[in-house]
VOGU-3710 file (C-alpha; in Angstrom, 3 decimals, decimal comma):
1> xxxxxxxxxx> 0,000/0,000/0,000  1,269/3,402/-0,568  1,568/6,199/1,360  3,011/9,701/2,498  6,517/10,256/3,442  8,459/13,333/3,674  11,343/14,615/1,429  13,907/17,631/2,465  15,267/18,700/-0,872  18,048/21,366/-0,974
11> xxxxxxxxxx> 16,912/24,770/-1,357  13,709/24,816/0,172  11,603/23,083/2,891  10,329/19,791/3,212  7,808/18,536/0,668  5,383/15,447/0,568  5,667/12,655/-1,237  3,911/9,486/-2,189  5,844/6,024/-1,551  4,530/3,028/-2,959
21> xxxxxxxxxx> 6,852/-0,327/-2,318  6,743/-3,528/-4,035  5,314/-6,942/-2,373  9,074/-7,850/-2,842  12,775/-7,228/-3,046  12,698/-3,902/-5,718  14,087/-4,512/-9,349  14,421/-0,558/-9,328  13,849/2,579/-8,344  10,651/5,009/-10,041
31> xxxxxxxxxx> 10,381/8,575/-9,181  6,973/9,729/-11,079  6,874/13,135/-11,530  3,070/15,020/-11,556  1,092/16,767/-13,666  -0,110/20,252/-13,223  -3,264/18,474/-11,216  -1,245/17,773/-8,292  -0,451/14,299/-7,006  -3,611/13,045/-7,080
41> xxxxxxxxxx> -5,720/10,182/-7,732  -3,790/9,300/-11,075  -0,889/10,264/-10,302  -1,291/7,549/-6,947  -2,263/5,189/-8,964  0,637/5,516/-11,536  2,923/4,784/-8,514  0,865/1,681/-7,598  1,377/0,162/-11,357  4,785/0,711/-10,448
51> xxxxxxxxxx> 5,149/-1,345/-7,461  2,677/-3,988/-8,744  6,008/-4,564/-11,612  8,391/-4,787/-8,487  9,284/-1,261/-8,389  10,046/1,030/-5,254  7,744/4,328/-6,798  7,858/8,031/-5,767  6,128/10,781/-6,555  6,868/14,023/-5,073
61> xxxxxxxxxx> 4,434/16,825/-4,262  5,930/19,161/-6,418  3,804/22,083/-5,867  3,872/21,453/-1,805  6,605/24,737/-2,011  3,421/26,875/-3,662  0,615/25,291/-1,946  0,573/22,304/0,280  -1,580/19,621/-0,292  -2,320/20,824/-4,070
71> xxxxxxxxxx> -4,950/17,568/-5,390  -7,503/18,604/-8,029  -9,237/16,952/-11,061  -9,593/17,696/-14,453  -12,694/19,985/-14,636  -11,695/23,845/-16,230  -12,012/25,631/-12,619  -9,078/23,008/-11,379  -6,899/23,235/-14,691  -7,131/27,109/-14,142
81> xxxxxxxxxx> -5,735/26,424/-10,438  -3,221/24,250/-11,326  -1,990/26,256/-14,127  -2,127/29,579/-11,581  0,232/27,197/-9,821  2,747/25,917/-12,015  3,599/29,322/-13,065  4,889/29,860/-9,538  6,830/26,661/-9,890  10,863/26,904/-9,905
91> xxxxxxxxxx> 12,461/24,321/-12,270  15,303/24,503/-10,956  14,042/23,526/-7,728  11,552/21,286/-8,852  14,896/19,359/-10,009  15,883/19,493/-6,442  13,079/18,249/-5,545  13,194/15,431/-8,105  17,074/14,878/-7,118  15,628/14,363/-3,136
101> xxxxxxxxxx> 13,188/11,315/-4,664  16,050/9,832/-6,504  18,423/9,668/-3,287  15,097/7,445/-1,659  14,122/5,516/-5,014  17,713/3,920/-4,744  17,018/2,474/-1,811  15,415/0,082/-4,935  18,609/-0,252/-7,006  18,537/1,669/-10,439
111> xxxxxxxxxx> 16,080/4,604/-10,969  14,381/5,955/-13,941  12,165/8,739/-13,891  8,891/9,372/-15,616  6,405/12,493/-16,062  3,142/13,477/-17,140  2,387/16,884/-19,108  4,274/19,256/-17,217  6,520/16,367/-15,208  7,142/14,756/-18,618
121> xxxxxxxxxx> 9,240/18,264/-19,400  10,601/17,686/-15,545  11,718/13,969/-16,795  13,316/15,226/-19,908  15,278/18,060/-17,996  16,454/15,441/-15,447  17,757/13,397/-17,936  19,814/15,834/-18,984  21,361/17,086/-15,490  20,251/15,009/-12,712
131> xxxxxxxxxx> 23,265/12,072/-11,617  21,320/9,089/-10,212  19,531/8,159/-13,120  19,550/4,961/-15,554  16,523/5,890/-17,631  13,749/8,505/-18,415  10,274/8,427/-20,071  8,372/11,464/-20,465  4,496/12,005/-21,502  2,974/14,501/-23,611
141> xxxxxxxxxx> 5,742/17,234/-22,051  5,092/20,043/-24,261  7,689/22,227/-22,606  10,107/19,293/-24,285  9,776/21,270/-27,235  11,621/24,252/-26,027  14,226/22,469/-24,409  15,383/20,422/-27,274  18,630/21,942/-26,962  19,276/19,944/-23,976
151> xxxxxxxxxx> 21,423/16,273/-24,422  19,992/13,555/-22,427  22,710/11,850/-20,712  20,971/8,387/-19,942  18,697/6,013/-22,330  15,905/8,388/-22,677  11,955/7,775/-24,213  9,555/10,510/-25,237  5,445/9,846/-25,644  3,302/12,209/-27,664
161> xxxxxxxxxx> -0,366/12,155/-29,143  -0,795/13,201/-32,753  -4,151/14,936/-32,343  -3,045/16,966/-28,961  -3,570/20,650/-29,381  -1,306/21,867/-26,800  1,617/20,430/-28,630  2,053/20,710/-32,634  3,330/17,066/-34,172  5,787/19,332/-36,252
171> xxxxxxxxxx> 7,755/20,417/-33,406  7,346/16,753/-31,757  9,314/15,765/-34,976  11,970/18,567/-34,665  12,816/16,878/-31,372  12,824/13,220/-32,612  15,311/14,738/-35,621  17,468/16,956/-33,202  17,703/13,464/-30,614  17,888/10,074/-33,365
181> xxxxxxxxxx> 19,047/8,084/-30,134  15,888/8,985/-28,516  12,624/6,787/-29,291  9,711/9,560/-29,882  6,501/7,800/-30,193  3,548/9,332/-31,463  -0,371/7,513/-30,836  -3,485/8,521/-32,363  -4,887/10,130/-29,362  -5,279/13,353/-27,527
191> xxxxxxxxxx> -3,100/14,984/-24,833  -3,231/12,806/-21,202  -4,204/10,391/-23,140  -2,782/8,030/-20,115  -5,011/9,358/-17,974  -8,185/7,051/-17,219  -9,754/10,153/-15,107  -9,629/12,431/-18,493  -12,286/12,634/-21,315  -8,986/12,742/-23,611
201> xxxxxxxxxx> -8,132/9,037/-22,213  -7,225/6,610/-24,951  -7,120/3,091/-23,836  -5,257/1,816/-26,513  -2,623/4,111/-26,822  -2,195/3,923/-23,194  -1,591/0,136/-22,867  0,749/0,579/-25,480  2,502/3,199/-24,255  2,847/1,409/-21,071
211> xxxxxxxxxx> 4,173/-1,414/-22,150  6,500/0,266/-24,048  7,772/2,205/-21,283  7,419/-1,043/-18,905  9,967/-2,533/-21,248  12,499/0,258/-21,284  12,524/0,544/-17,912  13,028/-3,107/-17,776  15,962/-2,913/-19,686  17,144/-0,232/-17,902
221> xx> 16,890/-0,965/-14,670  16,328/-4,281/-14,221
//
């Protein structure tokens, strides 16, 4: 069963975050990294698919230095707050924050790291200047986009939907050319389409995605 623990990155104070342990010995460390919603419901549950593949998951309450506690859904008067929020977020300590989770996810062995939306952007940053990691996935991180400068360091996996507004497919494909090494994957869905609490949801493209990113992790961690 998961549940809260607390995290003391450098630079600010202590955050939140949500542990979930496998029934036995860890094949790896996850630290899943939230969307703009908070770690919520999904974002739980994301950490419990985790551990149910023998992983030791984290997901750290990002937005705790903003607004402690931050858990909404997916209705417009919640993606207003959560956008109010994120705009308030540092990355820079968000990656702190993210570096705090890895130091407890290796209590597992190997970590990865995988985001959602605005945590898939966190994953892809991490990547590229976190030490710690073995692998990264990121979802539907539009901010990706204007950080394609940036040169993963570690065996690295991107997820997109073709029909998502919030990101165009051409600059989804400047990435994938700028990054050969890096798979890009694109699904005929919407953006979160991962997310079984979202209208946008795509059941297909989610299992695949999943398994796709169940296998890389495999091979990267164990």
């Amino acid at each position: 069963m998961g549940h809260w623990i607390e995290l003391k990155p450098e630079g600010a104070g202590p955050i939140a975050a949500w542990r979930d342990d496998p029934a036995g010995a860890p094949r790896g460390g996850i630290v899943v990294i939230q969307e703009i919603f908070g770690v919520n419901a999904h974002i739980r549950e994301v950490t419990e698919r985790f551990a149910a593949e023998g992983f030791l998951a984290i997901a750290p309450a990002i937005f705790d230095h903003v607004e402690k506690g931050f858990d909404v859904g997916y209705d417009p008067d919640s993606r207003a707050r959560g956008m109010a929020v994120v705009a308030k977020v540092d990355l820079e300590q968000v990656l702190r924050d993210a570096a705090a989770a890895i130091a407890v996810a290796r209590e597992g062995g190997k970590v990865g790291i995988v985001g959602y939306c605005f945590g898939g952007a966190v994953a892809w940053a991490a990547a590229a200047r976190l030490p710690g990691l073995s692998a990264a996935v990121g979802y539907y991180g539009g901010r990706i986009l204007a950080m394609k400068d940036l040169a993963p360091k570690i065996p690295t996996m991107l997820h997109f939907g073709e029909k998502d507004t919030h990101i165009p497919v051409a600059g989804v494909k400047e990435v994938a050319a700028a990054h050969p090494d890096v798979p890009v994957h694109l699904y005929p869905a919407d953006h979160g389409f991962n997310c079984d609490h979202r209208a946008t949801y795509d059941a297909p493209s989610a299992a695949r995605a999943w398994a796709r990113t169940l296998a890389f992790f495999g091979a990267h961690l164990g």
